[in-house]
C-alpha positions as CSV (number, residue, x, y, z in Angstrom):
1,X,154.9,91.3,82.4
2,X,152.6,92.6,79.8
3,X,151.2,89.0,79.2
4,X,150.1,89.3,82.8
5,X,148.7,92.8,82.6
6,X,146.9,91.9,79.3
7,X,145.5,88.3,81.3
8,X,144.4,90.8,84.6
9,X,142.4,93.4,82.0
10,X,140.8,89.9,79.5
11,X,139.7,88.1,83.5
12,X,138.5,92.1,84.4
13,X,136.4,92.2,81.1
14,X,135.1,89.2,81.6
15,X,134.1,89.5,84.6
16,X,132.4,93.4,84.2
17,X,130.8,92.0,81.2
18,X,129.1,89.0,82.9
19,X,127.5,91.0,85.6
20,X,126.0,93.5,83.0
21,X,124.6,91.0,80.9
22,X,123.2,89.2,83.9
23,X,121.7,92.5,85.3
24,X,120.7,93.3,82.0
25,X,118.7,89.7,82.4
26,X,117.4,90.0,85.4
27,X,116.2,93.3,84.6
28,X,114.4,92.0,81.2
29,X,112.8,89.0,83.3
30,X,111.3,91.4,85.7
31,X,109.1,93.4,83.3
32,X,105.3,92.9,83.0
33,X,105.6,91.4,79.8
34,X,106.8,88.1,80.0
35,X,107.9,87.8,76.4
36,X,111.4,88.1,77.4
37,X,110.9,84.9,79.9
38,X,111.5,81.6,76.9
39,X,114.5,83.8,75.9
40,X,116.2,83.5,79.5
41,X,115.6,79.5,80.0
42,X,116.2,78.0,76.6
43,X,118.0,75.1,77.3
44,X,121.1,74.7,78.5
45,X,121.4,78.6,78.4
46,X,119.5,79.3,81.1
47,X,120.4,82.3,82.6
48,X,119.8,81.9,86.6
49,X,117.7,85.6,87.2
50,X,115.6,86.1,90.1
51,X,112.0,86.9,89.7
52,X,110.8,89.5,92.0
53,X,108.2,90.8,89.5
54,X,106.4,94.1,91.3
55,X,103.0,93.0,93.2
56,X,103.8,89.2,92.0
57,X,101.6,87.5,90.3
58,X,98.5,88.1,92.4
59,X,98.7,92.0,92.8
60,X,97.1,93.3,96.2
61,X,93.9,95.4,95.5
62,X,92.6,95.8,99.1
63,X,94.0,98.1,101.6
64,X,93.7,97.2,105.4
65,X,92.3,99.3,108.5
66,X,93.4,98.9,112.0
67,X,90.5,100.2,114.3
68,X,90.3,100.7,118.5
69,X,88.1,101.6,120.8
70,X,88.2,101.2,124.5
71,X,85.6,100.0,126.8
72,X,84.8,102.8,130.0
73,X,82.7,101.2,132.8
74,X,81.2,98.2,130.8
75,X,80.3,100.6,128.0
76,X,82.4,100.8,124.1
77,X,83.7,103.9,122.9
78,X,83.7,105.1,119.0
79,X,85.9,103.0,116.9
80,X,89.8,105.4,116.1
81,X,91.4,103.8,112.9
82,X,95.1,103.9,113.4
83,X,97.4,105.6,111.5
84,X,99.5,102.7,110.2
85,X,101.7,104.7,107.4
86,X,102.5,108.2,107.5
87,X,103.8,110.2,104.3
88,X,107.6,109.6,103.1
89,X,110.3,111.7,102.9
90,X,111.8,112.8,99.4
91,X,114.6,110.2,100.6
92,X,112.7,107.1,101.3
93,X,113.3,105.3,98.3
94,X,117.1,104.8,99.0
95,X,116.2,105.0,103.1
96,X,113.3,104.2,105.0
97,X,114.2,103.2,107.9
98,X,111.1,104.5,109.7
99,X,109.0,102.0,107.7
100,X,109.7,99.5,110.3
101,X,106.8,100.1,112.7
102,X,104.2,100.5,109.9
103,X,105.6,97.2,108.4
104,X,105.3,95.2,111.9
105,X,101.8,96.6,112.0
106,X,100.9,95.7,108.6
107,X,102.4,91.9,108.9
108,X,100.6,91.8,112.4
109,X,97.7,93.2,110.7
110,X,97.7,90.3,107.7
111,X,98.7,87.3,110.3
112,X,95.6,87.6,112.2
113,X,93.1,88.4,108.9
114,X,94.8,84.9,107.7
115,X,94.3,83.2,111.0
116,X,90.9,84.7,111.2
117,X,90.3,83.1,107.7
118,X,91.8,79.3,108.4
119,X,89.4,79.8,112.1
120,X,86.3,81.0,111.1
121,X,84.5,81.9,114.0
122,X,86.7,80.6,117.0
123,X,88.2,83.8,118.3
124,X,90.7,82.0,120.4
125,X,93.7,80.2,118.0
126,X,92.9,83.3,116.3
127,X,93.9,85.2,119.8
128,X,96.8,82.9,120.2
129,X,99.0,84.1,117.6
130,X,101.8,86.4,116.9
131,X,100.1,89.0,115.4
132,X,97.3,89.4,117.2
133,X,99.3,89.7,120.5
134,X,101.4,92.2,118.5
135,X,98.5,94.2,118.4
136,X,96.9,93.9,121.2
137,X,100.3,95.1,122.9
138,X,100.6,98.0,120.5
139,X,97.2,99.4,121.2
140,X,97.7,98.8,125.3
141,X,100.8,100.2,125.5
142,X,101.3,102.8,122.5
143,X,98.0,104.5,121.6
144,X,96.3,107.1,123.4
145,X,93.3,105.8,126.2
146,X,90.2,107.2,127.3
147,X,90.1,108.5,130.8
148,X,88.8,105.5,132.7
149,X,88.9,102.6,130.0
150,X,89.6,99.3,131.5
151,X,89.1,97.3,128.5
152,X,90.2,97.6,124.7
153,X,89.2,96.3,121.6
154,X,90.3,96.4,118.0
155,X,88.8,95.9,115.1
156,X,90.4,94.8,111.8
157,X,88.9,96.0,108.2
158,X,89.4,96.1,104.2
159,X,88.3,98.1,101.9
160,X,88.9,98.0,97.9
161,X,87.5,100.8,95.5
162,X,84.7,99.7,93.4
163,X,84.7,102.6,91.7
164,X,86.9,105.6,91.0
165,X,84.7,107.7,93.7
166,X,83.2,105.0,95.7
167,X,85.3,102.2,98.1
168,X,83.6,99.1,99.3
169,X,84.3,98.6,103.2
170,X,84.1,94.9,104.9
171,X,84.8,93.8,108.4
172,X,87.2,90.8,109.0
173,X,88.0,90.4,112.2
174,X,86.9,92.2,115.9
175,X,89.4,91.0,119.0
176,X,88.2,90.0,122.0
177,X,88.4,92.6,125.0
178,X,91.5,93.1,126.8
179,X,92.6,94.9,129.8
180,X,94.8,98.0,129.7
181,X,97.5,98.1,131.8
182,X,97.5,100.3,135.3
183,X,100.6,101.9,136.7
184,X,102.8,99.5,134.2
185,X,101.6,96.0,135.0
186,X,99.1,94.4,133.4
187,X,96.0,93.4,135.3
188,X,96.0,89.8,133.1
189,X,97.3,88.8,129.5
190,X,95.8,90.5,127.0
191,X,95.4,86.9,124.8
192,X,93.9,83.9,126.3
193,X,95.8,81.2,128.1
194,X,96.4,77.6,127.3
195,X,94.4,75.4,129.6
């Protein structure tokens, strides 16, 4: 009996100790510094840690805008940036779990910049993908209309500071226009079709 309790508490130490030296590892291979990084794969002791280093190794430095404006008898109103992110509650780092909206935005947002990128100027693979569907439904069904719009538009922009008191603001992408729904059916698809 007590060679068995004595065997339970060594595999339990074991075991506890392990897992703190691994998260001890995984924690020293995610700092800044990499000096800790030959120490964690030297040979055969390579100790298996994740690397989920904060911004990676290419940090984002640009923020992006989401713009609309809706067209009124043939005519384009001013451009309304939307409010992607809002301010976080004090409890938001454990649970956020009103970021999901802003986050679908934001991954809509970054699908089409990218497809505009690979594209260049041919609006419609551009118009054919996830995200920019994703927005153009958001904006038709979600955000707020002008009184007699028939068509939308939105308009996709980043900006990065230059300096501590000035930003630096560049277009990337403007949508094609799309009609806004009457009486909860859409009047055509607000993306072009596939011939």
């Amino acid at each position: 009996m007590i060679v068995r309790m004595n065997t339970e508490r060594v595999k339990t130490v074991a075991v506890t100790a392990s897992l703190a030296a691994w998260l001890v590892a995984t924690a020293a291979a995610q700092l800044p510094e990499r000096r800790f990084d030959d120490l964690l794969r030297r040979g055969m002791w390579r100790i298996p840690t994740p690397n989920w280093r904060f911004f990676g190794p290419n940090p984002g430095v640009k923020d992006s805008h989401l713009l609309y404006r809706d067209i009124t008898d043939g005519t384009p109103g001013e451009w309304v940036e939307v409010p992607i992110t809002t301010d976080r509650p004090w409890y938001a780092l454990a649970w956020n779990a009103r970021n999901r909206s802003p986050k679908a935005l934001f991954d809509a947002s970054q699908d089409t910049i990218a497809r505009a990128a690979a594209f260049g100027s041919d609006v419609r693979p551009v118009a054919w993908g996830a995200g920019y569907r994703l927005l153009s439904r958001y904006i038709q069904l979600h955000l707020p209309h002008a009184e007699g719009a028939s068509h939308s538009q939105f308009l996709l922009m980043q900006s990065y500071p230059t300096s501590p008191a000035d930003r630096s603001i560049e277009p990337v992408f403007v949508s094609m226009e799309f009609p806004l729904e009457e009486d909860g059916t859409s009047k055509t698809a607000a993306f072009p079709v596939a011939a």
